[in-house]
C-alpha positions as CSV (number, residue, x, y, z in Angstrom):
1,X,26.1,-16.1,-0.8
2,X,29.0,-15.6,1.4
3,X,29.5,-13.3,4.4
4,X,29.7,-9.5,3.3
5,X,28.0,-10.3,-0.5
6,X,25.3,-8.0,-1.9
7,X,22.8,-10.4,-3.6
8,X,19.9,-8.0,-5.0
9,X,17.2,-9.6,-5.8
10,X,14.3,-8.0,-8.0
11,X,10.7,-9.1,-7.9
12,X,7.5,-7.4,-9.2
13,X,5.9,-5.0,-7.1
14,X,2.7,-7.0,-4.6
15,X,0.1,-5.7,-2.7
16,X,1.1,-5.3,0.9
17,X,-2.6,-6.2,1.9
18,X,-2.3,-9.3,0.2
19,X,-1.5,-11.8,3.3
20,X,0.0,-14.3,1.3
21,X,2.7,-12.2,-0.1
22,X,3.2,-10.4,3.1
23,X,4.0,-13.9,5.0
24,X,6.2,-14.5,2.1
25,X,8.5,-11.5,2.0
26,X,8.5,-11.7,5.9
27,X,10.1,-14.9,5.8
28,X,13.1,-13.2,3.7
29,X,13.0,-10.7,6.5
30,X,13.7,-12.9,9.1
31,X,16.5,-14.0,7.7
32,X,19.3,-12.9,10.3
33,X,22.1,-13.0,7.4
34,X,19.7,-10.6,5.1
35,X,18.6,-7.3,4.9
36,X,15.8,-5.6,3.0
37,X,15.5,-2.8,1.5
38,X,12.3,-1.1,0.5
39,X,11.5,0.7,-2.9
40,X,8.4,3.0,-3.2
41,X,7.5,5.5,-5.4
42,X,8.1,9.0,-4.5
43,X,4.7,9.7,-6.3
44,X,2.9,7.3,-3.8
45,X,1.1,8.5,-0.6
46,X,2.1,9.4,1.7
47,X,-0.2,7.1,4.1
48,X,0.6,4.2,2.1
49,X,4.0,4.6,2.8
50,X,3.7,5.2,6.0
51,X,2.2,1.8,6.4
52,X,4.1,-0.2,4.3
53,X,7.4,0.6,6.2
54,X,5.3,0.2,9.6
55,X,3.7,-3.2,7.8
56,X,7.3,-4.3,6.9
57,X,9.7,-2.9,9.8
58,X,11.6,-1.9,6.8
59,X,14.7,-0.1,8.3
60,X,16.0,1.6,5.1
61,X,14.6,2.5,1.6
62,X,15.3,3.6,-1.7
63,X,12.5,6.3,-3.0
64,X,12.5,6.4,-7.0
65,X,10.4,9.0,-8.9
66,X,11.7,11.6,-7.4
67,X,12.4,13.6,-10.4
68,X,8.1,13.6,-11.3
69,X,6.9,14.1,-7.8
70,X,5.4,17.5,-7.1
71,X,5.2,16.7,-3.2
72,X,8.2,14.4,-1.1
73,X,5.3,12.8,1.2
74,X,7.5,9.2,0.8
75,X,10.2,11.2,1.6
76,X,8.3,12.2,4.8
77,X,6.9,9.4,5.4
78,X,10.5,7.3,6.0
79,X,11.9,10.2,7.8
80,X,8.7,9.9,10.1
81,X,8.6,6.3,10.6
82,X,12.0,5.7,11.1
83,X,13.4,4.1,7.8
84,X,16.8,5.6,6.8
85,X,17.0,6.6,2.9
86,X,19.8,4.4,1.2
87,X,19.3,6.2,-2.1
88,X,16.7,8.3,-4.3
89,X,16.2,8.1,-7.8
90,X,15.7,11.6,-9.2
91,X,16.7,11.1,-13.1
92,X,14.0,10.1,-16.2
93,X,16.2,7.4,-17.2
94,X,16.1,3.6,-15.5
95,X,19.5,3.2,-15.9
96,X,20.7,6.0,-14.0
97,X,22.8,5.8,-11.0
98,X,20.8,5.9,-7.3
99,X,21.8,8.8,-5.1
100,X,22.5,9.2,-1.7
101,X,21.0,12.3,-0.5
102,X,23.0,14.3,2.0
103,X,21.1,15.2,5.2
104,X,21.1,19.3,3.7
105,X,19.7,18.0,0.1
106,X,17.1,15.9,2.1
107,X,16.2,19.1,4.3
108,X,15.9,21.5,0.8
109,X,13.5,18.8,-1.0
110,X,11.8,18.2,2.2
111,X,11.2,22.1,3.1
112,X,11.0,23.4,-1.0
């Protein structure tokens, strides 16, 4: 790719305790012409988030599942470690556009 191309690329979900994958998707963070994104659930905990953006030094993310979460905790957990929110994910259906959540829309979700 050239300079100021988006190349997404998609994998399965891994373990983040598994070392092997973790050396792996280091390597592609590494990469000083990259940058990667994370994508949790919002319906994951909390904790878990909170160590897989520690785990990762993932600087941004994009929280799906939004719209079946009862509790933001992934929400939380990026504002808490650091990781900006590129997008959400708050419709039923995949192909629905991400969202970029306003700092006010954050704050409602966050305190609701």
């Amino acid at each position: 790719a050239g300079h100021n191309q988006l190349v997404v690329i998609d994998s399965q979900g891994f373990n983040p305790r598994n070392l092997k994958a973790r050396a792996a998707f280091g390597c592609m963070d590494g990469r000083p012409d990259s940058e990667v994104i994370g994508v949790v659930s919002a319906l994951a905990d909390a904790e878990d988030i909170s160590e897989t953006i520690a785990a990762f030094r993932l600087k941004r993310l994009i929280v799906t599942g939004l719209d079946m979460a009862r509790r933001f905790g992934a929400l939380a957990a990026a504002v808490t470690q650091g990781a900006q929110l590129a997008h959400v994910s708050r419709a039923p259906d995949a192909d629905a556009p991400l969202e970029t959540l306003s700092p006010r829309e954050l704050a409602e979700l966050l305190l609701s």
